[in-house]
C-alpha positions in Angstrom: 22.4 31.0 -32.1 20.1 29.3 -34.6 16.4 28.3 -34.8 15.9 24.0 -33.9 14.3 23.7 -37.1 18.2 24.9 -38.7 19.8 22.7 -36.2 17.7 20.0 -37.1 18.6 20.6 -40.7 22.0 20.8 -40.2 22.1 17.7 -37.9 20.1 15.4 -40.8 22.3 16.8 -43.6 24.9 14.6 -41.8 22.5 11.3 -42.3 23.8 8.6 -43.8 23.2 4.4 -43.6 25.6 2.5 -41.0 25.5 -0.4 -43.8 23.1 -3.5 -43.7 23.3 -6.8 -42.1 21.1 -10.1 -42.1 19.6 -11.3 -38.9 17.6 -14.4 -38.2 13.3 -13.2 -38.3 13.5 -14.2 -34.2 16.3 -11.4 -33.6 14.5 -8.5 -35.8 11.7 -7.3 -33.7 12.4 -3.1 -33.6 14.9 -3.2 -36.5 14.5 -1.6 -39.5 14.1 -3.9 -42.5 16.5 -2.6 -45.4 15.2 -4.7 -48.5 12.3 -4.9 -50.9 10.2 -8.1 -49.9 8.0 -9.9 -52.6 4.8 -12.7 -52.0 6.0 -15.7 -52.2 2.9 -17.2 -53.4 -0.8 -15.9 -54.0 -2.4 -15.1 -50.9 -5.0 -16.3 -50.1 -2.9 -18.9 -51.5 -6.8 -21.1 -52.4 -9.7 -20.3 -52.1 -10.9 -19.7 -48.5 -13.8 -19.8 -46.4 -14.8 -17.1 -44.6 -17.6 -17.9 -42.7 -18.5 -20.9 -40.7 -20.7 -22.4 -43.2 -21.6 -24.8 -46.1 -20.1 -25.3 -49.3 -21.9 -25.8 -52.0 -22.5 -25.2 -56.1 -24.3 -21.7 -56.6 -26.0 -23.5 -59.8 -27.9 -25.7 -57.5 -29.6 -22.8 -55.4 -29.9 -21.4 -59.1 -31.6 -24.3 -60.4 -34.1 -24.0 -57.1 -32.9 -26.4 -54.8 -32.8 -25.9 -50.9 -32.2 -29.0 -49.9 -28.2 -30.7 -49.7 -26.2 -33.8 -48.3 -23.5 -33.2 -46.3 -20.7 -35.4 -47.8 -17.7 -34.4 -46.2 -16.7 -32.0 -43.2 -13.7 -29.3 -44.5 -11.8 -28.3 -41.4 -8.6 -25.7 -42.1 -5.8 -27.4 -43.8 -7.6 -30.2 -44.4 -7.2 -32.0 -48.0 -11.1 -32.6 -49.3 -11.0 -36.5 -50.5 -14.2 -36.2 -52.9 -15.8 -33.4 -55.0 -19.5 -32.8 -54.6 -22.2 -33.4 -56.9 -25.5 -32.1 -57.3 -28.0 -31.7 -54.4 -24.5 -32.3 -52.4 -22.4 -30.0 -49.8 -19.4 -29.9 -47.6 -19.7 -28.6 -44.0 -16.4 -25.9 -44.0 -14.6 -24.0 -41.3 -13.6 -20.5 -41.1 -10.1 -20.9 -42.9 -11.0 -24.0 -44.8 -9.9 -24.5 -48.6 -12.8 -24.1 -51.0 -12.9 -27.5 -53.1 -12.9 -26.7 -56.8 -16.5 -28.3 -56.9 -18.1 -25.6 -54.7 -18.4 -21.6 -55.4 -20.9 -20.3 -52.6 -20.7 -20.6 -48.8 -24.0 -20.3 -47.3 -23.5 -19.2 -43.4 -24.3 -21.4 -40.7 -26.7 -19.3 -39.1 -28.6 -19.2 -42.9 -29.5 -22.7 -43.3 -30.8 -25.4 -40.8 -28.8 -28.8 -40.5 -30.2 -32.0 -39.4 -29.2 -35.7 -39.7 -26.7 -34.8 -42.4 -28.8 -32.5 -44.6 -29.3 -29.0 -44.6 -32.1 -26.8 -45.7 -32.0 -23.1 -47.1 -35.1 -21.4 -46.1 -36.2 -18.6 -48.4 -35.9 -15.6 -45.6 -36.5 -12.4 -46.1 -33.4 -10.0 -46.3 -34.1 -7.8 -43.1 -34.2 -11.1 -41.6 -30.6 -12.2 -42.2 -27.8 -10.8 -40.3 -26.5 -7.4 -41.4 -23.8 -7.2 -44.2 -24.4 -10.6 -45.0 -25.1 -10.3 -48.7 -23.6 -7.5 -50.9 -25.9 -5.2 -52.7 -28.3 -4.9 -54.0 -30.2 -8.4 -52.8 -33.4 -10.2 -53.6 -34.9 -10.9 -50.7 -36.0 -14.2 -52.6 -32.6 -15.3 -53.5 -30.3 -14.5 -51.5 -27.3 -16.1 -52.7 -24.2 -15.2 -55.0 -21.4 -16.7 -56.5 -18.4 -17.4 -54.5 -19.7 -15.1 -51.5 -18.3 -15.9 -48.0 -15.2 -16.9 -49.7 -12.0 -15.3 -49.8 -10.6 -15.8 -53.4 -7.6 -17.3 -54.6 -4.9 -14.2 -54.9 -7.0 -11.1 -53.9 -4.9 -9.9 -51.6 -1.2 -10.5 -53.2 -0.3 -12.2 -56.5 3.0 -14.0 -56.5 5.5 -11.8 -56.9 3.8 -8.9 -56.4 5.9 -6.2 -53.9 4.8 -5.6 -50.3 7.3 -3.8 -48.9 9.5 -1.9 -51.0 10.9 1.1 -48.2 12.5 0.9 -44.9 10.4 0.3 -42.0 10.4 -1.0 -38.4 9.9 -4.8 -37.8 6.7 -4.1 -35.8 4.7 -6.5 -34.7 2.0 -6.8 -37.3 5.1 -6.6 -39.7 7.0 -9.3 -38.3 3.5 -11.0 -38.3 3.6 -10.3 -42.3 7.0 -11.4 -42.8 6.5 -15.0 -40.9 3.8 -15.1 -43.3 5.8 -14.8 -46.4 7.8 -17.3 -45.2 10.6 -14.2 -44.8 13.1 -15.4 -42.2 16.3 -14.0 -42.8 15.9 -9.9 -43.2 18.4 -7.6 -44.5 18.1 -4.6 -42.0 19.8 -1.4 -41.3 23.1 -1.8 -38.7 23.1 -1.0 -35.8 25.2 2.3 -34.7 28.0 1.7 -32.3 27.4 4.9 -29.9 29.8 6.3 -27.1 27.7 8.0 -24.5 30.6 10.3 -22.1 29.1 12.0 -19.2 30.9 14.3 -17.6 30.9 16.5 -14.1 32.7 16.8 -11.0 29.8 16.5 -8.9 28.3 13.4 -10.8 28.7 10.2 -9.1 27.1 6.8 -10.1 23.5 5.9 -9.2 25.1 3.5 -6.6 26.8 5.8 -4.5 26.6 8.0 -1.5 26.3 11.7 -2.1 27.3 14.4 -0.4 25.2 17.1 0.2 26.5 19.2 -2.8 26.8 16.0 -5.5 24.3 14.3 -8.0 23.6 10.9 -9.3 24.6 10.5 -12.5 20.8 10.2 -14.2 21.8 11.6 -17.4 23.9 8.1 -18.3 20.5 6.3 -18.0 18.2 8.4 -19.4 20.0 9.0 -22.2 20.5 4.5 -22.8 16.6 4.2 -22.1 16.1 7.1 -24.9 18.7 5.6 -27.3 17.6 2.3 -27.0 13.6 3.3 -27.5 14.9 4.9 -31.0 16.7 1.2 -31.9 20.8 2.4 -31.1 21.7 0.9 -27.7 25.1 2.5 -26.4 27.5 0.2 -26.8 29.9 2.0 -24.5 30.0 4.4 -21.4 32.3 6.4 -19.6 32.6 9.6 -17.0 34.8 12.2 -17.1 35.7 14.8 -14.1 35.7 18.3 -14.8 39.3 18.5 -16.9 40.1 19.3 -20.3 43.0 16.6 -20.3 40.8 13.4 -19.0 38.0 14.9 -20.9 40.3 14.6 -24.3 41.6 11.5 -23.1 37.9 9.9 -22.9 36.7 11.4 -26.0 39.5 9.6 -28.3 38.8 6.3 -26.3 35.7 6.5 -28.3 37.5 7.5 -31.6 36.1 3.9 -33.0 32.2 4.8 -32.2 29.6 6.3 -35.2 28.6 8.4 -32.8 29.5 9.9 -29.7 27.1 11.8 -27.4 28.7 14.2 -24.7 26.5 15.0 -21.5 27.2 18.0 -19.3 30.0 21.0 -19.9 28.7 22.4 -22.6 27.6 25.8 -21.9 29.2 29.1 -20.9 30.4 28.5 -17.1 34.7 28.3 -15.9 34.4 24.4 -15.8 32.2 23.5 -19.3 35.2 22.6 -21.2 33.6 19.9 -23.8 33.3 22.3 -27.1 36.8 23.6 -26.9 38.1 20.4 -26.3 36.4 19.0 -29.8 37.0 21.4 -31.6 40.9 21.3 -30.5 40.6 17.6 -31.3 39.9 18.8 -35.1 36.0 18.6 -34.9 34.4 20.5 -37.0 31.2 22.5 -35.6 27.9 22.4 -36.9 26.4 24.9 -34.3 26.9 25.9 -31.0 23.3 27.0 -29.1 20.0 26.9 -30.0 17.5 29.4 -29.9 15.0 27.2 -27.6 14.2 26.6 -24.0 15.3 24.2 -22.2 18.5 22.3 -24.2 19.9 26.0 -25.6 23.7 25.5 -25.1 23.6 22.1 -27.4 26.9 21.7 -29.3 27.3 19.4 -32.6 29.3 18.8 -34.4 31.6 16.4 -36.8 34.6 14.8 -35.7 38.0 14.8 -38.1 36.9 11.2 -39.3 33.2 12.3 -40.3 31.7 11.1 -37.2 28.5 12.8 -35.8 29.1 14.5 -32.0 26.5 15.4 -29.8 27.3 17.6 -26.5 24.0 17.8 -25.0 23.6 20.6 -21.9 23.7 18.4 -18.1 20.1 19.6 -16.7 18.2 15.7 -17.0 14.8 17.5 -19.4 17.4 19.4 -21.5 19.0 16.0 -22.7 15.1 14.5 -23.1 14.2 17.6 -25.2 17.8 17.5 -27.5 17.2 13.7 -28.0 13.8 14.3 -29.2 14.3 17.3 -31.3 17.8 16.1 -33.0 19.6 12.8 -31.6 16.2 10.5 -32.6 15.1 12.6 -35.8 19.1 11.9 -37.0 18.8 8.2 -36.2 15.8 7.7 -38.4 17.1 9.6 -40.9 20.3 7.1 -41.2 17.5 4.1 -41.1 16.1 5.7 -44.5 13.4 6.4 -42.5 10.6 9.6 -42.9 10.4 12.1 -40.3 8.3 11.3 -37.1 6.2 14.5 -37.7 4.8 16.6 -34.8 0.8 16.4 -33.9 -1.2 19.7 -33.8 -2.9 19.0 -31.0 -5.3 21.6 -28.8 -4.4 22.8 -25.1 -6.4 21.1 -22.2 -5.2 24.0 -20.0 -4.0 27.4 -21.0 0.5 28.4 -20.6 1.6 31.6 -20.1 5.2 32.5 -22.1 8.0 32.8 -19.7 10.6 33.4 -22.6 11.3 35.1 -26.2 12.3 31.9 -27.1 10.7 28.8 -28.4 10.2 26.7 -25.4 9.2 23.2 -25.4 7.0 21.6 -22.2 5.9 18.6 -21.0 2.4 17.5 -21.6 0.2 14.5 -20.9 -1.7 13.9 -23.9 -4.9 12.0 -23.5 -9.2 12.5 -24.0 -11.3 12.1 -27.3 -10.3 14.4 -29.0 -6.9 14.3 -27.8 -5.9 17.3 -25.7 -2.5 18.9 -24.1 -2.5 18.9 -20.4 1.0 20.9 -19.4 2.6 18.7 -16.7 4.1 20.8 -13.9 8.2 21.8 -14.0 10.9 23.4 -12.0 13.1 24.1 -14.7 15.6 21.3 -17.0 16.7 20.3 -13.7 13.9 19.4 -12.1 14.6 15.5 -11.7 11.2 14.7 -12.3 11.2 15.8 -15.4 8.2 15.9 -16.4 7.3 12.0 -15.0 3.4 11.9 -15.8 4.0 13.3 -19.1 3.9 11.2 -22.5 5.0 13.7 -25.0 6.5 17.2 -25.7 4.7 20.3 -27.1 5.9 23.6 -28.6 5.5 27.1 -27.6 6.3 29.1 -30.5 9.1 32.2 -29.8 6.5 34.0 -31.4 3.5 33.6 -29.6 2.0 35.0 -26.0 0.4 32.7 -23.8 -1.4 29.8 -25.2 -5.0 29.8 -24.2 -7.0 26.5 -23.9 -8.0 25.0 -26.9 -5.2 26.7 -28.4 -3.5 24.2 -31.1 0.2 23.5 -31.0 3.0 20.6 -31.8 3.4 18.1 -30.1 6.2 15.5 -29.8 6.1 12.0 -29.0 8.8 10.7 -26.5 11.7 8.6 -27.9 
């Protein structure tokens, strides 16, 4: 029996890219791009208004004047058709380009308009609003070149790298890549997954049960997990408690990158699903971890080099394997880094109920952000753990937690 911070070791030595593929930027939303993207173009690609304003030459105010015609109105994307002269402005939007013929943009709060002319009172600087001006200002003069305008290229040259590792097409980076114009992204495939569950007393969610069977939960939970870490299953099957149909299911998924067995895993007459894998020529990584709930977890590697999973049936012992090894191996193969845990402080105090290193269900909320330990019958308790938000650690080595007591903590896949 080894420690989960071995298994997880084990399990992301096996880590490796499913190969890359280009999608269209309307089908990428939760993949993981796979490709170094560049700018296209400066950005701010001109110079840009950033205010609500007026547009006019800072050698004017410099020269003393405070009073200006407004000869054209600049609305965003709008082409200027003159260049001003002196004693002359534009009227500019938030977003407009900056004509060549203007470096300063006073704000429209700043200066008073009136039949097509605008005056700059001299104000004094407590009297303009805050951040306004950088420091240090005269409170006579307060104007500077090229202020309220974003410049030409401050924020990306041409060229220049913005993302150069894997990440997830989130929304602000799909936002980013729409931007750059980016619409066809190399990202990480997708894994084909087999997902067997197994049991004689399982039936489908749809059925009538008998006093002594369950509804197969496991299938779902573990396609809503999967599919929350970006690797839908691509294929599902149930297999009764027999070493023959269990075999038989197992090879149907012989074309999968991964296969995850649920159920029969552990040390009872009918768990069957190690010795059948490894009779099929899979090589095991380790068999039983030294944590609470999710213990008898299997893995594995299949004669072809194919990860295997064989998770233990209780519904909070699958959610605590997925979290601690299926979704860490996943990003892994994405090229991306580890989701690492939170130390977060205890809302309510635990007591230790095991020499082992048990992992519990919290609800994670407040400012600062504290554990509350959600309330659970065991890894078959079918609630498992339904008003919690993430997972939290209580070390093998350590008595009860007290409150305020820091510890790790988990997001759920």
């Amino acid at each position: 029996m080894i420690d989960f911070r071995k298994a997880q070791e084990l399990v992301l030595q096996r880590a490796k890219s499913f190969g890359t593929e280009t999608v269209p930027l309307g089908q990428a939303a939760g993949r993981v791009l796979a490709e170094t993207v560049r700018a296209d173009r400066d950005y701010p690609p001109f110079d840009r208004a950033s205010m609500d304003g007026f547009a006019i030459r800072y050698g004017d105010v410099e020269k003393g004047m405070r009073r200006f015609v407004i000869v054209e109105t600049l609305l965003a994307g709008y082409v200027p058709q003159q260049a001003i002269a002196e004693g002359e402005c534009y009227k500019i939007m938030t977003g407009a380009a900056v004509p060549g013929s203007a470096d300063t943009v006073i704000r429209r709060e700043n200066a008073e308009e009136k039949n097509g002319v605008i005056e700059l009172p001299e104000l004094p600087v407590e009297a303009l609003p805050a951040a306004t001006f950088p420091a240090p200002v005269d409170p006579r003069f307060p104007w500077r070149p090229f202020q309220n305008i974003a410049r030409k290229g401050e924020d990306l040259r041409s060229g220049e790298v913005v993302i150069d590792r894997a990440c997830v097409c989130t929304p602000p980076v799909m936002g980013l890549l729409a931007t750059l114009g980016h619409i066809n992204l190399k990202v990480e495939r997708l894994p084909s997954i087999g997902l067997l569950t197994t049991g004689d007393e399982v039936v489908p969610a749809g059925d009538a049960v008998s006093p002594v069977q369950i509804r197969n939960s496991n299938r779902w939970l573990l396609e809503s997990a999967l599919k929350n870490a970006g690797a839908p299953v691509v294929a599902w099957d149930h297999a009764p408690d027999d070493p023959a149909l269990i075999r038989q299911r197992i090879e149907a998924f012989a074309d999968k990158d991964i296969l995850i067995c649920c159920g029969g895993v552990s040390a009872g007459d009918a768990d069957y699903v190690p010795g059948v894998l490894e009779a099929m020529g899979a090589e095991r990584l380790f068999h039983k971890v030294a944590m609470r709930p999710g213990k008898p977890v299997w893995c594995g590697v299949s004669k072809e080099g194919k990860i295997i999973f064989a998770l233990p049936g209780n519904p909070f012992s699958c959610l605590v394997n997925m979290t601690l090894l299926i979704a860490p191996f996943l990003r892994a193969c994405y090229g991306l880094p580890p989701a690492e845990p939170l130390g977060l402080a205890m809302g309510a105090p635990r007591k230790k109920r095991s020499p082992l290193d048990e992992f519990f269900p919290v609800f994670v909320s407040g400012s600062p952000a504290r554990l509350t330990p959600v309330t659970l019958n065991g890894s078959g308790d079918i609630r498992l753990g339904r008003q919690a938000n993430a997972l939290a650690l209580h070390p093998a080595n350590e008595d009860d937690l007290a409150e305020g007591a820091m510890v790790a903590c988990y997001s759920f896949v």
